[in-house]
C-alpha positions as a Markdown table, in Angstrom:
| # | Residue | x | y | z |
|---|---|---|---|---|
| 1 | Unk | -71.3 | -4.6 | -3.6 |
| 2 | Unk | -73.5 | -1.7 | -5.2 |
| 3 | Unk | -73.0 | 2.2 | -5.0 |
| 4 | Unk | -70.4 | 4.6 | -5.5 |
| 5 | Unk | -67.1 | 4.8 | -4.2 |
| 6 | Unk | -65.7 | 7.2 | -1.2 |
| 7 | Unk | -67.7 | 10.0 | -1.4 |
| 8 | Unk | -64.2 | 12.3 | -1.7 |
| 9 | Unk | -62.8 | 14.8 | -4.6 |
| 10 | Unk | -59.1 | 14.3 | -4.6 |
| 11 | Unk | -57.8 | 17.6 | -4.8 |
| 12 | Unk | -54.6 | 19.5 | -6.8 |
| 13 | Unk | -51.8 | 17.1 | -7.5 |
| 14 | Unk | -49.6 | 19.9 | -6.2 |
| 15 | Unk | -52.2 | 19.8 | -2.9 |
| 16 | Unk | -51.7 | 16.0 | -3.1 |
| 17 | Unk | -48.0 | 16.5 | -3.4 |
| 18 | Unk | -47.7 | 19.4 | -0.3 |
| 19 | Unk | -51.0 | 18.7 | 1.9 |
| 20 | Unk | -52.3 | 14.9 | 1.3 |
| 21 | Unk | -56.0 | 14.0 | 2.0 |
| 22 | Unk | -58.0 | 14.7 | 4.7 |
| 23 | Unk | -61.4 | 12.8 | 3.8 |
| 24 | Unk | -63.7 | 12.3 | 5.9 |
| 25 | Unk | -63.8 | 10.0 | 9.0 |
| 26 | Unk | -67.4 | 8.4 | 9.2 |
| 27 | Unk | -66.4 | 6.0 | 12.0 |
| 28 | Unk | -67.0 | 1.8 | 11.8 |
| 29 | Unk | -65.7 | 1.5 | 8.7 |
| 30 | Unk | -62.6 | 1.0 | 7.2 |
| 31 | Unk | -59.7 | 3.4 | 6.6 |
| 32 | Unk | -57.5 | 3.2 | 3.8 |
| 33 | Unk | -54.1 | 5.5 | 5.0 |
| 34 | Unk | -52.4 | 6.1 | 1.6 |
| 35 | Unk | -50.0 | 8.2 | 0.1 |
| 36 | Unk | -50.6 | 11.2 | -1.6 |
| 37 | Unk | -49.4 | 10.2 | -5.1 |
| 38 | Unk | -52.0 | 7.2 | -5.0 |
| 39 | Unk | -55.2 | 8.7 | -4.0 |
| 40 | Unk | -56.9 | 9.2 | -7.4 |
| 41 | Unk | -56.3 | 5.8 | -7.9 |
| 42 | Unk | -57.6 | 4.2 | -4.9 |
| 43 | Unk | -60.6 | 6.4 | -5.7 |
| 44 | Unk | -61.0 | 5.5 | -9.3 |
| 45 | Unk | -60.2 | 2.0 | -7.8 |
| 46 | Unk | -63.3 | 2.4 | -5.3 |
| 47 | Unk | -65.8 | 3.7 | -8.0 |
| 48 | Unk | -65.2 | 1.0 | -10.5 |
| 49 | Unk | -66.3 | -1.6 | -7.7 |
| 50 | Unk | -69.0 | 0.6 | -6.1 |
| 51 | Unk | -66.7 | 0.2 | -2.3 |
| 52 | Unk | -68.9 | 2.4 | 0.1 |
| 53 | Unk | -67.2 | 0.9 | 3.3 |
| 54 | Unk | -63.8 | 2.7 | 3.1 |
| 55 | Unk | -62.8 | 6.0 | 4.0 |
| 56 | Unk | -59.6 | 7.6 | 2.2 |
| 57 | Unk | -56.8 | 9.5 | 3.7 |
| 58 | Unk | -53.7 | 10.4 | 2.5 |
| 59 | Unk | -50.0 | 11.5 | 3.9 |
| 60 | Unk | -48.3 | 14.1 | 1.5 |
| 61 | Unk | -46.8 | 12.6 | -1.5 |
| 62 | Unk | -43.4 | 15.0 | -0.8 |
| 63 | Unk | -42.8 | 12.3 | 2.3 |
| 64 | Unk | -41.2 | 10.4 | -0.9 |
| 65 | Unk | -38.6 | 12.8 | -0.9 |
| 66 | Unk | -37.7 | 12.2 | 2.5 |
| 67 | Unk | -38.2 | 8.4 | 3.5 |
| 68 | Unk | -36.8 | 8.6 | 7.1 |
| 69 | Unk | -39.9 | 10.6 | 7.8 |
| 70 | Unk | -42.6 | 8.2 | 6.5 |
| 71 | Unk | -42.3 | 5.3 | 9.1 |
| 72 | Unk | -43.0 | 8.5 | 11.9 |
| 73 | Unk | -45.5 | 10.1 | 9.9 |
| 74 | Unk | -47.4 | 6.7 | 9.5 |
| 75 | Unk | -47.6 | 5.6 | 13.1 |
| 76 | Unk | -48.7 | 8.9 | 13.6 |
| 77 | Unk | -51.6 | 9.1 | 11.6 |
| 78 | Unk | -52.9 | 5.4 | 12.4 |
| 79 | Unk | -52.5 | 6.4 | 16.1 |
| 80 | Unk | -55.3 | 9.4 | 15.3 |
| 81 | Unk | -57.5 | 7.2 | 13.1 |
| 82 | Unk | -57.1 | 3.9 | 15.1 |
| 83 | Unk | -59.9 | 4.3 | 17.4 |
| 84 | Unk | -62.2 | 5.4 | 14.6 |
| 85 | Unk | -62.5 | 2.1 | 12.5 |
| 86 | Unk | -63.0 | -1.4 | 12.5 |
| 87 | Unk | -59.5 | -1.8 | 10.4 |
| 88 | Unk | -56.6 | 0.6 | 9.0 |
| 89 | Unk | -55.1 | -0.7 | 5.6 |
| 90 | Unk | -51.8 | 1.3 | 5.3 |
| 91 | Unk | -51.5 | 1.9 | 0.9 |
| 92 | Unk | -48.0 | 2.3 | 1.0 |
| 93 | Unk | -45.3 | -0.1 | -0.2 |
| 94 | Unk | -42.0 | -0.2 | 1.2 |
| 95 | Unk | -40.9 | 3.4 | -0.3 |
| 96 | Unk | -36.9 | 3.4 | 0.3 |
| 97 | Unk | -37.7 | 2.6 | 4.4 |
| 98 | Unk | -35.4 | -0.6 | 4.4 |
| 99 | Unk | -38.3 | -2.7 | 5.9 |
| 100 | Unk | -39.0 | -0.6 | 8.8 |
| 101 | Unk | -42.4 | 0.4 | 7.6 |
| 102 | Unk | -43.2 | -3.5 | 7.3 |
| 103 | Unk | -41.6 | -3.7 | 10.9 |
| 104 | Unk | -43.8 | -0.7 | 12.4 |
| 105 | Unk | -47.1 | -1.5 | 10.7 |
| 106 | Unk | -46.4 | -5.2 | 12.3 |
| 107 | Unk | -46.6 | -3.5 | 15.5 |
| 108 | Unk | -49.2 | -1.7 | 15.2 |
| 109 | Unk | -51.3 | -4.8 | 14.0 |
| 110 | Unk | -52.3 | -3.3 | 10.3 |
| 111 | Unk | -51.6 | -4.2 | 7.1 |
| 112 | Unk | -49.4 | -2.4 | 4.5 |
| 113 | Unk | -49.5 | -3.6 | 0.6 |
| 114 | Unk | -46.5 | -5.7 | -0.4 |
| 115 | Unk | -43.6 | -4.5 | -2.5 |
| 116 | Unk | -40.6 | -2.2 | -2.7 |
| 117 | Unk | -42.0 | 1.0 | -4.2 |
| 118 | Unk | -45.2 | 1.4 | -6.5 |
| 119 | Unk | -43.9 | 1.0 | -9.9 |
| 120 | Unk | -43.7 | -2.3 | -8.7 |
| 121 | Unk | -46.9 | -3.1 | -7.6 |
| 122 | Unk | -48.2 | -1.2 | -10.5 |
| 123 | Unk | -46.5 | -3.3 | -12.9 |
| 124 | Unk | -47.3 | -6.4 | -10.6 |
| 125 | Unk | -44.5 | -7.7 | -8.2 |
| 126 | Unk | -44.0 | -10.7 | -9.7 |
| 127 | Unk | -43.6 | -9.8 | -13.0 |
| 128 | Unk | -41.4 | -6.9 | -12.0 |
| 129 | Unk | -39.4 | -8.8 | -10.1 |
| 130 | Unk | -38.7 | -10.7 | -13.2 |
| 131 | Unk | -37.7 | -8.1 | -15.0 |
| 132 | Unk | -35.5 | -5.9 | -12.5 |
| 133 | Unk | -32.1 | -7.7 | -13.5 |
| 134 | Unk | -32.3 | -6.5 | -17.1 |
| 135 | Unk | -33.8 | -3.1 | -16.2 |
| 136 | Unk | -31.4 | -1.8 | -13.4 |
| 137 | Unk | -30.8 | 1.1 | -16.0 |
| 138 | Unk | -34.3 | 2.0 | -16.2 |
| 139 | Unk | -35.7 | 5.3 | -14.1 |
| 140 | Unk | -39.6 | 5.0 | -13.5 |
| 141 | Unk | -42.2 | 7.5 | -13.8 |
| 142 | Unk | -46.0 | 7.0 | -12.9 |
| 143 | Unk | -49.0 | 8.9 | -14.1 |
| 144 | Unk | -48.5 | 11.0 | -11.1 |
| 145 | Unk | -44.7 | 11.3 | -10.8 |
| 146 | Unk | -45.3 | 12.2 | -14.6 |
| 147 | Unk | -47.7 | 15.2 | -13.6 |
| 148 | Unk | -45.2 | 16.4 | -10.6 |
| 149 | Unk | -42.2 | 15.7 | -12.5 |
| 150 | Unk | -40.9 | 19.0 | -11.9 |
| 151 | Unk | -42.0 | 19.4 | -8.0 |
| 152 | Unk | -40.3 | 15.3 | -7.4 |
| 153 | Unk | -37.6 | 15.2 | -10.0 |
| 154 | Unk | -36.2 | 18.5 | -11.9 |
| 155 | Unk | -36.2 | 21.2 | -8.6 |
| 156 | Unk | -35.4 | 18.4 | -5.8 |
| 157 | Unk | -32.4 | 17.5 | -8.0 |
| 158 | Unk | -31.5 | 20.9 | -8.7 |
| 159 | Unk | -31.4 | 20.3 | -11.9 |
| 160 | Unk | -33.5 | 23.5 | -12.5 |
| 161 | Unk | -30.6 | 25.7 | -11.1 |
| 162 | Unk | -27.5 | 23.6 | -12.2 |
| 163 | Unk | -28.2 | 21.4 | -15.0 |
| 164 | Unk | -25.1 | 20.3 | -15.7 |
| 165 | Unk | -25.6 | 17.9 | -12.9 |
| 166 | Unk | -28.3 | 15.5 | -15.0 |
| 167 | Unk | -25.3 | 13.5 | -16.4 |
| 168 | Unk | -23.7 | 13.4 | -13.0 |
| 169 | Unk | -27.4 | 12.1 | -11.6 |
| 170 | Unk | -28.7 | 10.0 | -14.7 |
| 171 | Unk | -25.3 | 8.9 | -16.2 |
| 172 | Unk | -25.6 | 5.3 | -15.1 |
| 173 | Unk | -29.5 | 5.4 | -16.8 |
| 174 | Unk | -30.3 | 4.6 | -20.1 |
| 175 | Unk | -33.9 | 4.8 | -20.7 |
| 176 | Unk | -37.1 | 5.9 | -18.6 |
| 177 | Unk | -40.0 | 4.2 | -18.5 |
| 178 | Unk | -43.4 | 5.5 | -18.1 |
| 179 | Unk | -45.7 | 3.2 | -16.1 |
| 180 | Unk | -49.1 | 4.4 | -17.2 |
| 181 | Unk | -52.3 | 3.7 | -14.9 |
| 182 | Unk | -54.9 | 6.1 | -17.5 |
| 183 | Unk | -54.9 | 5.9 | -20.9 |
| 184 | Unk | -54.1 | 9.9 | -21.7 |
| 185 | Unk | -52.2 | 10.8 | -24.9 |
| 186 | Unk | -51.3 | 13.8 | -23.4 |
| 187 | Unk | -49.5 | 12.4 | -20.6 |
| 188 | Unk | -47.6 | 10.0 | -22.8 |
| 189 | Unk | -46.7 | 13.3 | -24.5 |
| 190 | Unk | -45.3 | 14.9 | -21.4 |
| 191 | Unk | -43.6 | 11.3 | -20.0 |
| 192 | Unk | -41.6 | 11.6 | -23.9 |
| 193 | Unk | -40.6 | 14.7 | -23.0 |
| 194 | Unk | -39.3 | 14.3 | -19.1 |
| 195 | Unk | -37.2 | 11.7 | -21.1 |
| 196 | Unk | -35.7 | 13.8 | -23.4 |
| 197 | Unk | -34.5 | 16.2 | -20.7 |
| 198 | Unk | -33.2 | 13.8 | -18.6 |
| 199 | Unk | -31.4 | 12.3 | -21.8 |
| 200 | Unk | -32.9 | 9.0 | -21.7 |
| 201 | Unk | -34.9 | 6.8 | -24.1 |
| 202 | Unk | -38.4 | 6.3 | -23.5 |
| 203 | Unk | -40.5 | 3.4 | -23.4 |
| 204 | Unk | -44.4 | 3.3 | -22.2 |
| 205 | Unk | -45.5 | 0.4 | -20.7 |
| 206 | Unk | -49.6 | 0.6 | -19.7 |
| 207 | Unk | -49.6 | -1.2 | -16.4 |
| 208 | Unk | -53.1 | -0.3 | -15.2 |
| 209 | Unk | -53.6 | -0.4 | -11.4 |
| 210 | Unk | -51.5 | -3.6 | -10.8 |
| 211 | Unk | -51.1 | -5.4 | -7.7 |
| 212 | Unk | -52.9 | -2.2 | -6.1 |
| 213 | Unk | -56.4 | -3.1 | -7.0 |
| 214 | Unk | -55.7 | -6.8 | -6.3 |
| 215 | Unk | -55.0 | -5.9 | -2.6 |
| 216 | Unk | -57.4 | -3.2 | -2.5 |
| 217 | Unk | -59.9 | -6.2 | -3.4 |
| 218 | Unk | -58.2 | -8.5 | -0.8 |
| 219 | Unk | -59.1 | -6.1 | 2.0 |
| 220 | Unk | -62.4 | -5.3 | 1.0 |
């Protein structure tokens, strides 16, 4: 496959966060129905293997912060889109819905990506499956989460108006771990420092895009 990727500009990440994606339908293609916090790299994903044939739409990436909502929110949006395209992938992993996404998307005859949450596919579900017994203590960040630390951790948590409550929250942690997908020194910079007011070591770990571009490449 030749040519550029989706021809979409993600926006903000605080647009990603509130808003999602619109994109563009173009009809008899393929429709990738993602989150939010995953959109620049789907596109960056799309570009490096010159995909023309999907279009990209995203959910708000604030859904996170309320799970119940994203099975609703996802049968919504592939009930919009459904009649537009030959397929609907749904770019979301489990994401704290106790299987009912899996369930829902099984009933509405698309395909999700496999795994619990993304710092597991990022990392590769296999070999973070391997390592989840000895890292129970360990609180994940992505490049994105690392970006919107403030509008998905620090305010949600209240930590920004009581902050005597991060040892009540992060008491049982004992390091954070910053799953990077870009190589940017300045966001290893910032992931060091949501450590160190969280009061938790720090470890990077470049992960790359993981299982996502495996799938991505699966379905297209």
């Amino acid at each position: 496959m030749t040519g550029k990727g989706p021809d979409i500009t993600a926006p903000s990440d605080g647009e990603l966060t509130e808003h999602g994606l619109a994109g563009e339908g173009r009809g008899g293609r393929y429709l990738l129905l993602a989150c939010g916090a995953l959109a620049r790299e789907i596109l960056a994903i799309c570009d490096m293997n010159g995909w023309t044939h999907f279009d990209l739409k995203c959910l708000p990436a604030k859904l996170h912060l309320y799970p119940d909502q994203i099975v609703d929110e996802v049968e919504a949006a592939v009930g919009r889109h459904q009649g537009d395209y030959d397929a609907i992938y749904v770019v979301y992993a489990d994401c704290g819905t106790g299987g009912l996404l899996a369930a829902k998307c099984n009933a509405l005859g698309v395909e999700m990506i496999e795994g619990p949450h993304c710092y597991s596919f990022f990392e590769g579900n296999q070999k973070f499956a391997a390592r989840c017994e000895t890292e129970i203590s360990a609180f994940y960040l992505t490049d994105f989460l690392v970006k919107q630390f403030d509008a998905f951790v620090w305010r949600p948590m209240g930590l920004d108006r009581h902050p005597e409550l991060r040892d009540m929250i992060f008491g049982n942690y004992t390091k954070l771990v910053y799953q990077s997908q870009t190589r940017d020194p300045a966001l290893v910079d910032k992931a060091r420092e949501c450590a160190g007011r969280l009061g938790l070591e720090f470890e990077h770990r470049h992960t790359g895009y993981g299982d996502l571009e495996t799938r991505l490449r699966d379905w297209a």
